[in-house]
PyMOL Python script that loads the backbone (N, CA, C, O; Angstrom):
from pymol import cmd

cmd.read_pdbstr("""\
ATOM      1  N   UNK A   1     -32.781  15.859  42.821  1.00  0.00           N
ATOM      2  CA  UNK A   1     -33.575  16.697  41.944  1.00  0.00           C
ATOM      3  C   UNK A   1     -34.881  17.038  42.663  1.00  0.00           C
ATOM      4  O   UNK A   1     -35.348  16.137  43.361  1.00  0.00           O
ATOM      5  N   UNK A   2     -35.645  18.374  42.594  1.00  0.00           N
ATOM      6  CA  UNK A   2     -36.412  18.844  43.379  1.00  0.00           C
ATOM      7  C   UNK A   2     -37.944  18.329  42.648  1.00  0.00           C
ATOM      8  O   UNK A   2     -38.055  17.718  41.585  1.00  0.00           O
ATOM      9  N   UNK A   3     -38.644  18.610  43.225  1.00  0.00           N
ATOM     10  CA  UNK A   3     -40.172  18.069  42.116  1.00  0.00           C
ATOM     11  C   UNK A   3     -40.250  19.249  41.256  1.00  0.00           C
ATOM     12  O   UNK A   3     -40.741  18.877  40.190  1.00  0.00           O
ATOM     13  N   UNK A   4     -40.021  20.358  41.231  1.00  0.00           N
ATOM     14  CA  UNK A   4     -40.306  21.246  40.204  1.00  0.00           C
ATOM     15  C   UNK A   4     -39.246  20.785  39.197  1.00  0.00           C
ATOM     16  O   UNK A   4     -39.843  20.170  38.313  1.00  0.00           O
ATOM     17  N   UNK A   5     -37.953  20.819  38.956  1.00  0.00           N
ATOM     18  CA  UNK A   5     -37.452  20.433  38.149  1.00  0.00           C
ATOM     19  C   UNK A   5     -37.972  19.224  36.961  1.00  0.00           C
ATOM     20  O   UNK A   5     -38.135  19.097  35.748  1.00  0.00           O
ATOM     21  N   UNK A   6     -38.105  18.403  38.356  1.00  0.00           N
ATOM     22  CA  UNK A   6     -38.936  16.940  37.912  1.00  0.00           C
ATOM     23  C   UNK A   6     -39.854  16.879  37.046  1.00  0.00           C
ATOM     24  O   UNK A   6     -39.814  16.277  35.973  1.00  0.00           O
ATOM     25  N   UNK A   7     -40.897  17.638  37.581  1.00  0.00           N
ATOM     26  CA  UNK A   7     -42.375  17.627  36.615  1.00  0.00           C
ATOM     27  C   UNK A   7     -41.888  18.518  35.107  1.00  0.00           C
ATOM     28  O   UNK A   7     -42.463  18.174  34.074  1.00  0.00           O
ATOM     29  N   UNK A   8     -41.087  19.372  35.045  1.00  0.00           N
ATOM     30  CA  UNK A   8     -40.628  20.039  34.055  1.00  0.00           C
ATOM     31  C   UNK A   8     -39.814  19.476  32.933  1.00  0.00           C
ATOM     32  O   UNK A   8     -39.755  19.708  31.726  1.00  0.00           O
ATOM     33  N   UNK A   9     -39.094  18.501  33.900  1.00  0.00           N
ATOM     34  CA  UNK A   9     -38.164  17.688  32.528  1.00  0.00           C
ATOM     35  C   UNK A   9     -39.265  16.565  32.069  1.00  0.00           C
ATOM     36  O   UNK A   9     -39.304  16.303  30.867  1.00  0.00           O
ATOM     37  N   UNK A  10     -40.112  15.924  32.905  1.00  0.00           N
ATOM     38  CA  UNK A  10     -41.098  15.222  32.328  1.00  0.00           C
ATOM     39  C   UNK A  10     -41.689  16.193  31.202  1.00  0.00           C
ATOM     40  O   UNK A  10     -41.368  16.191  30.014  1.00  0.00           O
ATOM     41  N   UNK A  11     -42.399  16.825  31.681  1.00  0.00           N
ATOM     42  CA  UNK A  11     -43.537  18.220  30.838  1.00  0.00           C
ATOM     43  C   UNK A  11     -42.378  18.037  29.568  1.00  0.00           C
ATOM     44  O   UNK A  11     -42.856  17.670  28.495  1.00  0.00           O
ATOM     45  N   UNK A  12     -41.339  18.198  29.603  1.00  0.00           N
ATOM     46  CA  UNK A  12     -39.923  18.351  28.817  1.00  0.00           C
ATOM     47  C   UNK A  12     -40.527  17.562  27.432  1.00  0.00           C
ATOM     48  O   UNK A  12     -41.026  18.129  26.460  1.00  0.00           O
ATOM     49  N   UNK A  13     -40.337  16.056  27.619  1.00  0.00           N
ATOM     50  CA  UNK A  13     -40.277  14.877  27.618  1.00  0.00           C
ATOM     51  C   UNK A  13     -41.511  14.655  26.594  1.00  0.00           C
ATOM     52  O   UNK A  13     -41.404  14.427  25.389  1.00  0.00           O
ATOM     53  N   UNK A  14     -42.972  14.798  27.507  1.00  0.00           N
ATOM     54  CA  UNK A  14     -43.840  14.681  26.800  1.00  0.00           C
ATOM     55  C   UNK A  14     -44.504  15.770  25.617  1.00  0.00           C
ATOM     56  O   UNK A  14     -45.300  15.636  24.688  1.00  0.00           O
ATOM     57  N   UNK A  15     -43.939  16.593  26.031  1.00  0.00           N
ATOM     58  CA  UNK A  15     -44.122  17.727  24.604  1.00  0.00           C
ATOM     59  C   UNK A  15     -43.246  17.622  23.717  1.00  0.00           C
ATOM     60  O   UNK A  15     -43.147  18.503  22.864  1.00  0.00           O
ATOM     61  N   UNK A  16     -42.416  16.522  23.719  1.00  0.00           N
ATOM     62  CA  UNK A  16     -41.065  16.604  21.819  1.00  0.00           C
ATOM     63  C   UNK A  16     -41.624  15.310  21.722  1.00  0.00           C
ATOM     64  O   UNK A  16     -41.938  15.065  20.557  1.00  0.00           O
ATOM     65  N   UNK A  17     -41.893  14.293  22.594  1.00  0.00           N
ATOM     66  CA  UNK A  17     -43.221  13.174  21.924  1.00  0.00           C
ATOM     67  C   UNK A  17     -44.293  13.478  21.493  1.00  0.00           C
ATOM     68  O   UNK A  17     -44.903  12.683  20.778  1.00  0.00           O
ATOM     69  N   UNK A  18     -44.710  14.469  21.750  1.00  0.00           N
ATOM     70  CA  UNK A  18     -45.985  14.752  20.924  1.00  0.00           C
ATOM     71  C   UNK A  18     -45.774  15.485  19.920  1.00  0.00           C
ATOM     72  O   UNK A  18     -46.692  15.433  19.101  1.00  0.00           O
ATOM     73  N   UNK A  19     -45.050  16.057  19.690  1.00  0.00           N
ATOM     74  CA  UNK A  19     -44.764  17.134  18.127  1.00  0.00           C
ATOM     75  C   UNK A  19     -44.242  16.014  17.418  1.00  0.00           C
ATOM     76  O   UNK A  19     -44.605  15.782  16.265  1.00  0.00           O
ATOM     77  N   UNK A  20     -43.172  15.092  18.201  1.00  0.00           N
ATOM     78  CA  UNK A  20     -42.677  13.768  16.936  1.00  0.00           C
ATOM     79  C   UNK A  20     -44.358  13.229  16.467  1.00  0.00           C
ATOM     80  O   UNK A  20     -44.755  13.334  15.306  1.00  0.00           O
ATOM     81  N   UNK A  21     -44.867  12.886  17.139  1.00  0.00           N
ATOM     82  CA  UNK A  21     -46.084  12.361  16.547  1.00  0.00           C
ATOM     83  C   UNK A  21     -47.216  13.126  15.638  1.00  0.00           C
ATOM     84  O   UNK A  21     -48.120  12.630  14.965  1.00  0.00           O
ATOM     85  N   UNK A  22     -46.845  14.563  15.854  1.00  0.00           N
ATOM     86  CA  UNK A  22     -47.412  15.632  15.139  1.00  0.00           C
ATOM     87  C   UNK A  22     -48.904  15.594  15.682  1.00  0.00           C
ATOM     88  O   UNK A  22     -49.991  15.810  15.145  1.00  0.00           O
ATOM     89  N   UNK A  23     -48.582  15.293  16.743  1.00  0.00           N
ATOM     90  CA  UNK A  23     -50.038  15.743  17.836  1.00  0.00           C
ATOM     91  C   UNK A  23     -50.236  17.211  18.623  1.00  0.00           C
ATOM     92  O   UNK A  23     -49.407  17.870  19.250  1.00  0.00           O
ATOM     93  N   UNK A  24     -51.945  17.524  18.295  1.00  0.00           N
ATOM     94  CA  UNK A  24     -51.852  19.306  18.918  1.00  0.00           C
ATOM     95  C   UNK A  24     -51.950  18.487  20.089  1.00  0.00           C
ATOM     96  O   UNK A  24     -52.177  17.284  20.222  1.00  0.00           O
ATOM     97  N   UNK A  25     -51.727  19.414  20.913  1.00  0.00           N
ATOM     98  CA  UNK A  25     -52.441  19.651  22.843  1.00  0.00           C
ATOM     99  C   UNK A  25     -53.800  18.729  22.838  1.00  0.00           C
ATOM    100  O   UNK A  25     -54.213  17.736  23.438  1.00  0.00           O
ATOM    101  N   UNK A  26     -54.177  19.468  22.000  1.00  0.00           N
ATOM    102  CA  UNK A  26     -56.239  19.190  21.595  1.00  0.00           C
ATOM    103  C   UNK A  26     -56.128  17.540  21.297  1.00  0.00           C
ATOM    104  O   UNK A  26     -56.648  16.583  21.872  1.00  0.00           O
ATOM    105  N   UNK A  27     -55.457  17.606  20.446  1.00  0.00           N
ATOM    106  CA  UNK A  27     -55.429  15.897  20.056  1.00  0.00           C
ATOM    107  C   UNK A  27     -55.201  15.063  21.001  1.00  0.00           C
ATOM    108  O   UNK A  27     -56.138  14.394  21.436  1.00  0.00           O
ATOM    109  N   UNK A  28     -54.064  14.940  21.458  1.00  0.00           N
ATOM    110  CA  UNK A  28     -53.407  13.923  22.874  1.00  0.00           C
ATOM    111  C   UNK A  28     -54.761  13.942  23.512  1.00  0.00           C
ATOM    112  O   UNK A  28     -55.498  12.969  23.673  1.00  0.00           O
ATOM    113  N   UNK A  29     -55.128  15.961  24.066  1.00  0.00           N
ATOM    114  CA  UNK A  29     -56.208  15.447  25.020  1.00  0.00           C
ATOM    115  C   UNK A  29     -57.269  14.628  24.642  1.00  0.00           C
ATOM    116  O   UNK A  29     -57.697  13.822  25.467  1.00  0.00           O
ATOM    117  N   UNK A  30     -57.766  14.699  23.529  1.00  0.00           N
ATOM    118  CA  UNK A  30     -59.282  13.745  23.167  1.00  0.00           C
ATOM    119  C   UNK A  30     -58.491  12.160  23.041  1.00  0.00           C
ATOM    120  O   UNK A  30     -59.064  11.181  23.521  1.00  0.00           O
ATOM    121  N   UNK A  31     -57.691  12.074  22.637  1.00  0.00           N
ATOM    122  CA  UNK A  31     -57.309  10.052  22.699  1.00  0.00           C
ATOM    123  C   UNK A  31     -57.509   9.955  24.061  1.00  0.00           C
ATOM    124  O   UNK A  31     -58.430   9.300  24.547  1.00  0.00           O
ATOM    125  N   UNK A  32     -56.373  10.814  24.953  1.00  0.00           N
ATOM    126  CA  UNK A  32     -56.631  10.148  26.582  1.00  0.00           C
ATOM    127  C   UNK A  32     -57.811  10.355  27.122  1.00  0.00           C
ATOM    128  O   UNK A  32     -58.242   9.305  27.599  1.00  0.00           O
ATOM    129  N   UNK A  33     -58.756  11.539  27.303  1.00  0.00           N
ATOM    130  CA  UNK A  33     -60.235  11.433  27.488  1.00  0.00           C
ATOM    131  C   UNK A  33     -59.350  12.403  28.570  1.00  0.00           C
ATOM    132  O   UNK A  33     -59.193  11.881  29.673  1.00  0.00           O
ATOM    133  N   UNK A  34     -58.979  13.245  28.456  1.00  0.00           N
ATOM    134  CA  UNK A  34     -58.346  14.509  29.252  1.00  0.00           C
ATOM    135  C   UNK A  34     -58.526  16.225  28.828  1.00  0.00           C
ATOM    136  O   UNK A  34     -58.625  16.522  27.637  1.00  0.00           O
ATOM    137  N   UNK A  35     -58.545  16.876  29.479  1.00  0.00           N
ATOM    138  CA  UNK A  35     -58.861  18.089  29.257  1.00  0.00           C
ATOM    139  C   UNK A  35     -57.288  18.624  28.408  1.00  0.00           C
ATOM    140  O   UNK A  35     -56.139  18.295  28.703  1.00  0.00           O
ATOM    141  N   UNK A  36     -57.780  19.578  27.248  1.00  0.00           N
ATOM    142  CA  UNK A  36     -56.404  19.929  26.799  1.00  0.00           C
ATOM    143  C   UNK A  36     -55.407  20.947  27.793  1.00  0.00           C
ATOM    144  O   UNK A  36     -54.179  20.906  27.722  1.00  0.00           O
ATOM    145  N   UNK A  37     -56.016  21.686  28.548  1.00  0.00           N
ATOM    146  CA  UNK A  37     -55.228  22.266  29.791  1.00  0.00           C
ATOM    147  C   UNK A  37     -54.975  21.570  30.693  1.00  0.00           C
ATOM    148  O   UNK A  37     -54.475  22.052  31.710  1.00  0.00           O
ATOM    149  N   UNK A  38     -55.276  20.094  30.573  1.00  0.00           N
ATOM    150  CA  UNK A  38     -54.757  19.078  31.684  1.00  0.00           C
ATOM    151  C   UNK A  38     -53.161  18.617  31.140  1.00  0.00           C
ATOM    152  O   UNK A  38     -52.220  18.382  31.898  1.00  0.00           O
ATOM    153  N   UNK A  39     -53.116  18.549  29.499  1.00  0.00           N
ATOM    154  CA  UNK A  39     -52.260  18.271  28.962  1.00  0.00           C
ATOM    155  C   UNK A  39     -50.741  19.737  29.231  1.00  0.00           C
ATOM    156  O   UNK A  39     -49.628  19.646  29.750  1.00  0.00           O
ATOM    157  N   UNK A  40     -51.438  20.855  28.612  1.00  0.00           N
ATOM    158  CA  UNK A  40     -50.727  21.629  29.090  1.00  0.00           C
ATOM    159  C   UNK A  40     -50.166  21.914  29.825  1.00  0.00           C
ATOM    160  O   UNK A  40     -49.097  22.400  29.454  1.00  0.00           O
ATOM    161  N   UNK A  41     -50.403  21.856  31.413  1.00  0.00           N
ATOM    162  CA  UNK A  41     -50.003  21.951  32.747  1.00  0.00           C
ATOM    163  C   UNK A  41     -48.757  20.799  32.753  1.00  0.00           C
ATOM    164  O   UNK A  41     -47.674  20.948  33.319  1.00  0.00           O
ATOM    165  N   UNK A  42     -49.268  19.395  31.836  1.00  0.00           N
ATOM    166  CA  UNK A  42     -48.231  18.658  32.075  1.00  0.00           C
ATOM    167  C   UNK A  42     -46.786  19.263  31.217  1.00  0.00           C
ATOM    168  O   UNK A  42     -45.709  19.516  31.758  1.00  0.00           O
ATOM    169  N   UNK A  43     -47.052  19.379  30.012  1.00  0.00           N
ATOM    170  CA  UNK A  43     -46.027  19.832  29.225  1.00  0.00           C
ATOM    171  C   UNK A  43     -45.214  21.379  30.127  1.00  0.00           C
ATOM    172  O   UNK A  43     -44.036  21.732  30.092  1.00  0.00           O
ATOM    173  N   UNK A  44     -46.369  22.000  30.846  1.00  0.00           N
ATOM    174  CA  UNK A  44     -45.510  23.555  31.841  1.00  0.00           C
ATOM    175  C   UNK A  44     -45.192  22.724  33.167  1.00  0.00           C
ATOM    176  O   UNK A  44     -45.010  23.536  34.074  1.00  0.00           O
ATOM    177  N   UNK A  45     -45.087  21.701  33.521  1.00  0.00           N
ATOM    178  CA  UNK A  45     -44.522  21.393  34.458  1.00  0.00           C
ATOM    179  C   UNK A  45     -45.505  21.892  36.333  1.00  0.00           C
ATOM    180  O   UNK A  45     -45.085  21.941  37.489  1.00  0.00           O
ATOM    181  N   UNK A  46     -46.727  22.127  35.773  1.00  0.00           N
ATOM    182  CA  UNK A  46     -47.559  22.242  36.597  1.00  0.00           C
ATOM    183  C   UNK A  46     -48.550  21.072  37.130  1.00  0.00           C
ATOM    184  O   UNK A  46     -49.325  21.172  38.081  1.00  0.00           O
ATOM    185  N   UNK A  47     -48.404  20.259  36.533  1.00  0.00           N
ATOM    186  CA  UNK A  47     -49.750  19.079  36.535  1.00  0.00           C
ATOM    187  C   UNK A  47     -48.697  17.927  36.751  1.00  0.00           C
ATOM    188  O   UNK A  47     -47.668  17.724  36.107  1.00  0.00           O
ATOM    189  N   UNK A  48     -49.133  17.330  37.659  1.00  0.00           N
ATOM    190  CA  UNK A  48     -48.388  15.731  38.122  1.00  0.00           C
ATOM    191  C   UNK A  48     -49.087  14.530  37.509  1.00  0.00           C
ATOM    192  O   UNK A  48     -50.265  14.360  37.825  1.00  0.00           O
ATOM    193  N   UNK A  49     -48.574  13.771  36.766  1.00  0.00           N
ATOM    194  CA  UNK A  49     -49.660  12.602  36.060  1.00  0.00           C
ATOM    195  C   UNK A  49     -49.209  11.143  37.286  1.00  0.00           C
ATOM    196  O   UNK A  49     -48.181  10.937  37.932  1.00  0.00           O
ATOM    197  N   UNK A  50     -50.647  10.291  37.169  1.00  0.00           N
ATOM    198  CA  UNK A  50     -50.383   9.443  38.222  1.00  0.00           C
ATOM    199  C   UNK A  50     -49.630   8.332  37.455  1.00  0.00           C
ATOM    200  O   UNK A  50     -49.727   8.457  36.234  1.00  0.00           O
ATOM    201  N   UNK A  51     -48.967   7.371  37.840  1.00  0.00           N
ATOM    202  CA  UNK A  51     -48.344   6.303  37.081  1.00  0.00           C
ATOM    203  C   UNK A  51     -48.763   5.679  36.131  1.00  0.00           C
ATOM    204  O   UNK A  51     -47.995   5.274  35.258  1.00  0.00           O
ATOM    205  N   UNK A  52     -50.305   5.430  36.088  1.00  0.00           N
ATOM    206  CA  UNK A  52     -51.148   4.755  35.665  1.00  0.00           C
ATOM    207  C   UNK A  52     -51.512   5.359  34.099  1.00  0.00           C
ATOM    208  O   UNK A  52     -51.877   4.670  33.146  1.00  0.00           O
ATOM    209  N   UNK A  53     -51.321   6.739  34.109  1.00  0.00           N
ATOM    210  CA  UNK A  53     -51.498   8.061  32.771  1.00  0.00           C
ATOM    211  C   UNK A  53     -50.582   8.057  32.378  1.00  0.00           C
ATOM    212  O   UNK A  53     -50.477   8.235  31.164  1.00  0.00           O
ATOM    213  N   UNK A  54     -49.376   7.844  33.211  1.00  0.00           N
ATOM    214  CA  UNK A  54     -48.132   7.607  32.144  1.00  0.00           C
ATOM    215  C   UNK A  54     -47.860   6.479  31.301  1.00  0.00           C
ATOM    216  O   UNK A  54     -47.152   6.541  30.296  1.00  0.00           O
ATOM    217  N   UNK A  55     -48.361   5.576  31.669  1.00  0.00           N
ATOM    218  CA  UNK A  55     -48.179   4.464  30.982  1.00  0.00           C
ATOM    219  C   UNK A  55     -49.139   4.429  30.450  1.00  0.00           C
ATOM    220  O   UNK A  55     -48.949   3.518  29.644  1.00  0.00           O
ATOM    221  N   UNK A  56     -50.244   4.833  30.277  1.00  0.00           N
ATOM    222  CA  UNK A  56     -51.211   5.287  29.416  1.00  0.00           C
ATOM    223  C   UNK A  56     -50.601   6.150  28.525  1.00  0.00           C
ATOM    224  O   UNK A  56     -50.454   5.626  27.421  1.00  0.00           O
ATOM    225  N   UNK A  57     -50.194   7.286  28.606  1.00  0.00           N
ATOM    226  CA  UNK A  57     -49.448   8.019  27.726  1.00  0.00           C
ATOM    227  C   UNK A  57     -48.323   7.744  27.202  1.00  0.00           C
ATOM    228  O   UNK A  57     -48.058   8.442  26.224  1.00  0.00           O
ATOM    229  N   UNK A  58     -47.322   6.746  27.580  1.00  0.00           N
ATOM    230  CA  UNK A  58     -46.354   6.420  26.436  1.00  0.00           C
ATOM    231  C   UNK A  58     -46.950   5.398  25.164  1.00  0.00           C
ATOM    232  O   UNK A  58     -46.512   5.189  24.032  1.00  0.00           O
ATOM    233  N   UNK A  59     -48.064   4.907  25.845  1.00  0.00           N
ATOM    234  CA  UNK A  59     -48.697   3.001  24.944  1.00  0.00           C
ATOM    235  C   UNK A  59     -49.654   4.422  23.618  1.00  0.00           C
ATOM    236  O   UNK A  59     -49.798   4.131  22.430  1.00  0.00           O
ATOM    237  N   UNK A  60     -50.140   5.777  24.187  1.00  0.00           N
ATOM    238  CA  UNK A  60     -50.610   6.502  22.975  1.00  0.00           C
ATOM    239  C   UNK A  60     -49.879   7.259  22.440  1.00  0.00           C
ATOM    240  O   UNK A  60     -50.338   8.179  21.764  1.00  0.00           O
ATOM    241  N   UNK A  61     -48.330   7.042  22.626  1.00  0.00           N
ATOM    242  CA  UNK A  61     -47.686   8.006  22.070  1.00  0.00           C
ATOM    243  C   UNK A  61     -46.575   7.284  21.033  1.00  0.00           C
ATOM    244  O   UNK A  61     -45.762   7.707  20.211  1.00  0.00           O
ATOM    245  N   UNK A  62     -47.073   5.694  21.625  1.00  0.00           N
ATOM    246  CA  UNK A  62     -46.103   4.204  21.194  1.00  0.00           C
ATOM    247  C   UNK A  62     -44.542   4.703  21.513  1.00  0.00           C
ATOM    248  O   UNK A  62     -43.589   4.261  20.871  1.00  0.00           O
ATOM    249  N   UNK A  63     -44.426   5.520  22.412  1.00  0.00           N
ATOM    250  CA  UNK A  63     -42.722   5.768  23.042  1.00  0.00           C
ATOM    251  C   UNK A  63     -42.850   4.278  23.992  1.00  0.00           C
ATOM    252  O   UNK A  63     -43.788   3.481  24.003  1.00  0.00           O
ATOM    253  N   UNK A  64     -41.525   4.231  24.783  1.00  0.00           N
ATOM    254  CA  UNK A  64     -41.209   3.095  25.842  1.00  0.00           C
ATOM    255  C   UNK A  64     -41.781   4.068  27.162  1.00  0.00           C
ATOM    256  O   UNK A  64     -41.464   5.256  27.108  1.00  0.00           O
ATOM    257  N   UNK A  65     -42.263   3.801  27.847  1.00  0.00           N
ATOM    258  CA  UNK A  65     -42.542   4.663  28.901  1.00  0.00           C
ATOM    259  C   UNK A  65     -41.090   5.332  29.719  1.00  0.00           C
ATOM    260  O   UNK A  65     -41.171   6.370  30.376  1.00  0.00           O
ATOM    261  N   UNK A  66     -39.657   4.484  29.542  1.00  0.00           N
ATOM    262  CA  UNK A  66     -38.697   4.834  30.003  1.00  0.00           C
ATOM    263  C   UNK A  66     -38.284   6.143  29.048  1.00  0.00           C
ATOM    264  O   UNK A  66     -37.193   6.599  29.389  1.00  0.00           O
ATOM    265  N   UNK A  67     -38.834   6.773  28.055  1.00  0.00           N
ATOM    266  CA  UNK A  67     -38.329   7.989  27.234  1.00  0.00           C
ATOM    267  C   UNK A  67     -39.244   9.169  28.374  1.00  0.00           C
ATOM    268  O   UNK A  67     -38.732  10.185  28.845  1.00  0.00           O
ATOM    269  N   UNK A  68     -40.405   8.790  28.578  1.00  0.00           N
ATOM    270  CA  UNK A  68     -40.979   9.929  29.018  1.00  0.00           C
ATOM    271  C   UNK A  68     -40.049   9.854  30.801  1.00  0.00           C
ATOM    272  O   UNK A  68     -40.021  10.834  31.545  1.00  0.00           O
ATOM    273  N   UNK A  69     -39.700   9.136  30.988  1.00  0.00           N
ATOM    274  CA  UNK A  69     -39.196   9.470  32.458  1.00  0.00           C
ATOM    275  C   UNK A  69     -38.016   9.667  32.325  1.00  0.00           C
ATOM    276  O   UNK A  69     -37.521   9.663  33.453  1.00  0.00           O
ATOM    277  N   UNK A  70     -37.315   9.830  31.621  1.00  0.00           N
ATOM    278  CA  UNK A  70     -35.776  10.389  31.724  1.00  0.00           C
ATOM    279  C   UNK A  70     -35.481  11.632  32.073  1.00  0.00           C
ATOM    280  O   UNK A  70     -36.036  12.626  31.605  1.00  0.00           O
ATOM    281  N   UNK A  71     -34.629  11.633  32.876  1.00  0.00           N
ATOM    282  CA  UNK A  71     -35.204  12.710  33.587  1.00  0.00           C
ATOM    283  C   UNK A  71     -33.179  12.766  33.993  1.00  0.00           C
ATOM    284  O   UNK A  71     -32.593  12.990  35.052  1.00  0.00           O
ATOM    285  N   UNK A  72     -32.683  12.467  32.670  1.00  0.00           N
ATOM    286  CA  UNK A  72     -30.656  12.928  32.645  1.00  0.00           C
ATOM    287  C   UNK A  72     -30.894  14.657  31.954  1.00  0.00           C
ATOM    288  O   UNK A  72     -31.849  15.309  31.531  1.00  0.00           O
ATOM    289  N   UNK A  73     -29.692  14.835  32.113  1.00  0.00           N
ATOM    290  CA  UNK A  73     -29.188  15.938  31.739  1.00  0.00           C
ATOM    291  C   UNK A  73     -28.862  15.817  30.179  1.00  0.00           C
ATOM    292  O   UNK A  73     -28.329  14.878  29.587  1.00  0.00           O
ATOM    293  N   UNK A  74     -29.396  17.199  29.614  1.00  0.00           N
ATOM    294  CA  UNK A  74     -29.367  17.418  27.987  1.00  0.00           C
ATOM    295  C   UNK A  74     -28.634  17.144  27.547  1.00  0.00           C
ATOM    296  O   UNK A  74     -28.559  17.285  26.326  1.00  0.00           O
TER     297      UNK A  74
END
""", "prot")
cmd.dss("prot")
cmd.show_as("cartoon", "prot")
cmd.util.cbc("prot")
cmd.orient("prot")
């Protein structure tokens, strides 16, 4: 799998965790202390999060961090 794909099925991933949680863009960004176009880029598959934000971001999204990295086929 190529990194564009990659960052996209992540981006995938973390945008249907955040609507389950009924979180805007705006929201996620102010819990993590992130810009809401930082969030965006992740959800468009433009923005790479470091390991450390992901697991930051599943513990604020209370997913397993293994939901946001799945990265199988639909």
């Amino acid at each position: 799998m190529d990194k564009t794909l990659l960052l996209k099925k992540f981006g995938k991933n973390v945008k249907i965790q955040r609507i389950k949680r009924d979180y805007t863009q705006e929201k996620l960004a102010q819990i993590m202390d992130v810009s809401q176009n930082y969030i965006a880029g992740i959800e468009r598959g433009k923005a790479n999060m470091s390991l450390v934000k992901i697991y930051e971001l599943a513990s604020y999204l209370n997913v397993d961090i293994k939901v946001l990295v799945d990265f199988s086929e639909d």
